[in-house]
KEKE-576420 format. One record per residue (C-alpha): residue in three letters; x negated, y negated, z. Coordinates in steps of 0.001 Angstrom, whole numbers, plus 500000, padded with zeros to 6 digits. Each point is the difference from the previous one (the first is absolute). Layout:
! residues N
AlaXYZ;...
! end
This chain:
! residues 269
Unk010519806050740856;Unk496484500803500356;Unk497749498939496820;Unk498999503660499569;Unk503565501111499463;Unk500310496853497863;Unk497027501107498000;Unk501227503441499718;Unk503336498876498760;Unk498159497771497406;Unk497929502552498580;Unk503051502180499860;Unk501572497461498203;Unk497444499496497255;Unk500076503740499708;Unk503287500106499128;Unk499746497010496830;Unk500170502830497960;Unk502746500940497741;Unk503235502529500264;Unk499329502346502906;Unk502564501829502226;Unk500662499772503275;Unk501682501975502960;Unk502476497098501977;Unk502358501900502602;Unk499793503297498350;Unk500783498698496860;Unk497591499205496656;Unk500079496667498620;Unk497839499007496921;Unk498117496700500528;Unk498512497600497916;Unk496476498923502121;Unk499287497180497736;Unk502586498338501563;Unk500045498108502882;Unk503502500733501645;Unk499839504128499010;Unk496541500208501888;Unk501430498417502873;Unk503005503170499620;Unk497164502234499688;Unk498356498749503225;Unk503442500268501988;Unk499838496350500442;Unk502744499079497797;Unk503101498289501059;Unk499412501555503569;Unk502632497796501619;Unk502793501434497354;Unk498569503374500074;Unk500260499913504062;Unk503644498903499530;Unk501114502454497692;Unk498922502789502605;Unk501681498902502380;Unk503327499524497825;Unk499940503065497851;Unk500680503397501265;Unk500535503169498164;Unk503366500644497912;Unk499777496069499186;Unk500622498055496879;Unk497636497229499091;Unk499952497545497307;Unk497113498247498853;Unk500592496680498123;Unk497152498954498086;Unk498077503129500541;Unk496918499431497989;Unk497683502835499336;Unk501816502106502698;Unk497880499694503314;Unk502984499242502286;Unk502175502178497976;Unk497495502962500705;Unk500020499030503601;Unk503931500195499889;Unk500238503048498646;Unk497603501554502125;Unk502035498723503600;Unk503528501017498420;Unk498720502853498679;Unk501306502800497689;Unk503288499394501138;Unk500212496392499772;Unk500450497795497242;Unk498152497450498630;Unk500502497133497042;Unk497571498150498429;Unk500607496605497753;Unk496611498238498365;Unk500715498431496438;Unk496549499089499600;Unk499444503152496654;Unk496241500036501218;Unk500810500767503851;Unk502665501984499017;Unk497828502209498109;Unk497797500932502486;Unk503385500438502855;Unk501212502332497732;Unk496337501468500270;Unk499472500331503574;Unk503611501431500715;Unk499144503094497240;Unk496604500631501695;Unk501893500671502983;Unk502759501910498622;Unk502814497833501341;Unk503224501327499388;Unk502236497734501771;Unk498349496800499204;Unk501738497756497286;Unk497859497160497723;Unk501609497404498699;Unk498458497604497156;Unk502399496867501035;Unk499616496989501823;Unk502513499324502785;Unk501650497005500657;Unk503742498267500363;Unk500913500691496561;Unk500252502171497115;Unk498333499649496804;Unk496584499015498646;Unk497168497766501029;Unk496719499300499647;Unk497705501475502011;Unk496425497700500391;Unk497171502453500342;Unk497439499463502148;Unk495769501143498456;Unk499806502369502777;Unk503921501627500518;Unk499944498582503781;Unk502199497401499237;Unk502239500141497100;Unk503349498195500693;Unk503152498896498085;Unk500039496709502270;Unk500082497477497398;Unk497976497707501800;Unk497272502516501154;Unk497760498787497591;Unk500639496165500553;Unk498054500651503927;Unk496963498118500492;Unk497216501609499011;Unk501602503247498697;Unk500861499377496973;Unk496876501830498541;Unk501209503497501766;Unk502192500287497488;Unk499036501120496736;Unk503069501303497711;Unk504086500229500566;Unk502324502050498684;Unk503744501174500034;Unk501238502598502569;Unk503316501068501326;Unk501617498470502814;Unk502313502391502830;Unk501248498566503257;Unk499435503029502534;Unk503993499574500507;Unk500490501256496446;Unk497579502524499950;Unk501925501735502735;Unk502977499860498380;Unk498834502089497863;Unk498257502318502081;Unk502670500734503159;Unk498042502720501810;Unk498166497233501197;Unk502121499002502792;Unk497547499302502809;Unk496670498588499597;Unk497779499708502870;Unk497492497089498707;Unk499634498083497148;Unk495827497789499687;Unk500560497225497532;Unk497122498782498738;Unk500594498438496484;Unk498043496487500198;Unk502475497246500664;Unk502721502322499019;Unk500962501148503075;Unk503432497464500426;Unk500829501189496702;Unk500111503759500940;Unk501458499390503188;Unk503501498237498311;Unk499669502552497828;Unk500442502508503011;Unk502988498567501697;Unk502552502483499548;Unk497580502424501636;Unk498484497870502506;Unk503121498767501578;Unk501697503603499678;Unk497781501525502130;Unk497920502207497380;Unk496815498762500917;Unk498561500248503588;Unk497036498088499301;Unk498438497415497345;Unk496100499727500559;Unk499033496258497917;Unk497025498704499150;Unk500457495848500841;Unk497356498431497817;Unk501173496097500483;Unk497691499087496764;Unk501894502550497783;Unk503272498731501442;Unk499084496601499283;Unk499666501002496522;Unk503029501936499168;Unk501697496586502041;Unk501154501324503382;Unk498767499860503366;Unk499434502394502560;Unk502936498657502247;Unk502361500970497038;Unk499006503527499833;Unk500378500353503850;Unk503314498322499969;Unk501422501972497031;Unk498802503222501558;Unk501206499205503644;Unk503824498910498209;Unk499900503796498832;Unk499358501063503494;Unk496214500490499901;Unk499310498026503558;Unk497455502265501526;Unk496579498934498489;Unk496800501316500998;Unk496341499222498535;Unk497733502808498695;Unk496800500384501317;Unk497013502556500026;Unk501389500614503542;Unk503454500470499327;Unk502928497941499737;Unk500428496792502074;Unk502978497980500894;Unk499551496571498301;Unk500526496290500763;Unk500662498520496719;Unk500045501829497608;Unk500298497533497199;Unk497143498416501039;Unk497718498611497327;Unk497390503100499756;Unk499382503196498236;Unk501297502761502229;Unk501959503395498724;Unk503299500260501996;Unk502581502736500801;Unk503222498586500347;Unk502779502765501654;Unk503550500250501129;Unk500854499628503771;Unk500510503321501322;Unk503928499942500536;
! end
């Protein structure tokens, strides 16, 4: 990259530290916070650009989409806007402050097939505590989030929120009967959602399961990446591919010992 376009991109950068503004992203309107670091980055389209790739590849219109530990709705958006009106989507974020502003962004778009959930998901029912992070970006119900070197001082309050494994939660809703990708990004939760999934993992419900594998967060809630592989490839997931700006790429070892997001699939049959 040249240092002109660098400079450009800086200056556009600094020109966004500003605060609420709107933006267009795929057709859709998503409100943005530019004081802070991660939302400029969505405003610049340089946001999670290896997950973003993946999910158009994987999502087509008339798809369902669920979004665990959707945050202030930028994925969600992005969802919504590749399944389109006649998809589905389902959003989980616990987090009251995040969920606040996902509940924003899906009214200033009119969604009317988008549901917003203010729980946590996980492998059981009930309530936890939720440790919540200064800036939103990292709230987690791990309990040992907060015990990671050096980031203990992201987190600045906890409090009590409900608990749902994704198994019950369809239960209850059974005109969800075929989901075409689930992201799971919930900070060191991720094992925890994934036993919490089993019924609809190993039934064939979900086609895909898109994972961020953070081995410092996994260290913290006390698993590895090797036992979120293995538990995913006993349900059947054995096709795993690595996101990148560039698409999706087959992978060596994918619990290796660095920060990568991963879709993990069913062999076609």
């Amino acid at each position: 990259m040249s240092k002109r376009i660098k400079g450009r991109m800086r200056r556009e950068y600094l020109r966004l530290a500003k605060p609420f503004k709107t933006f267009s992203i795929g057709g859709s309107r998503l409100l943005l916070n530019c004081g802070n670091d991660s939302e400029r980055w969505m405003a610049l389209g340089l946001y999670e650009q290896d997950v973003v790739t993946a999910m158009e590849e994987v999502l087509e219109t008339g798809d369902t989409f669920v979004d665990v530990g959707a945050n202030i709705g930028f994925l969600s958006v992005l969802g919504r806007t590749l399944v389109g009106a006649e998809g589905h989507v389902v959003c989980f974020e616990p987090d009251p402050r995040n969920f606040s502003r996902l509940e924003e962004n899906m009214a200033l778009n009119a969604f009317d097939n988008v549901e917003c959930e203010p729980v946590a998901l996980g492998d059981h029912q009930g309530t936890v505590d939720l440790q919540i992070s200064s800036d939103g970006g990292w709230s987690s119900t791990s309990r040992g989030i907060t015990s990671i070197k050096g980031w203990g001082e992201r987190f600045t309050s906890s409090r009590a929120v409900r608990m749902e494994t994704l198994d019950g939660y369809l239960a209850k809703h059974p005109l969800i009967h075929s989901i075409k990708l689930v992201k799971v990004d919930v900070e060191g939760g991720e094992l925890g959602v994934v036993r919490g999934a089993v019924r609809a993992l190993s039934s064939g419900v979900i086609e895909h399961l898109l994972v961020e594998h953070n081995p410092v967060t996994f260290e913290g809630a006390g698993y590895s990446g090797a036992d979120l592989v293995g538990a995913l490839r006993a349900l059947g997931f054995g096709e795993i591919q690595v996101c990148t700006p560039q698409g999706l790429r087959p992978i060596a070892n994918p619990a290796a010992d660095v920060f990568s997001n991963l879709i993990f699939s069913r062999p076609p049959r």
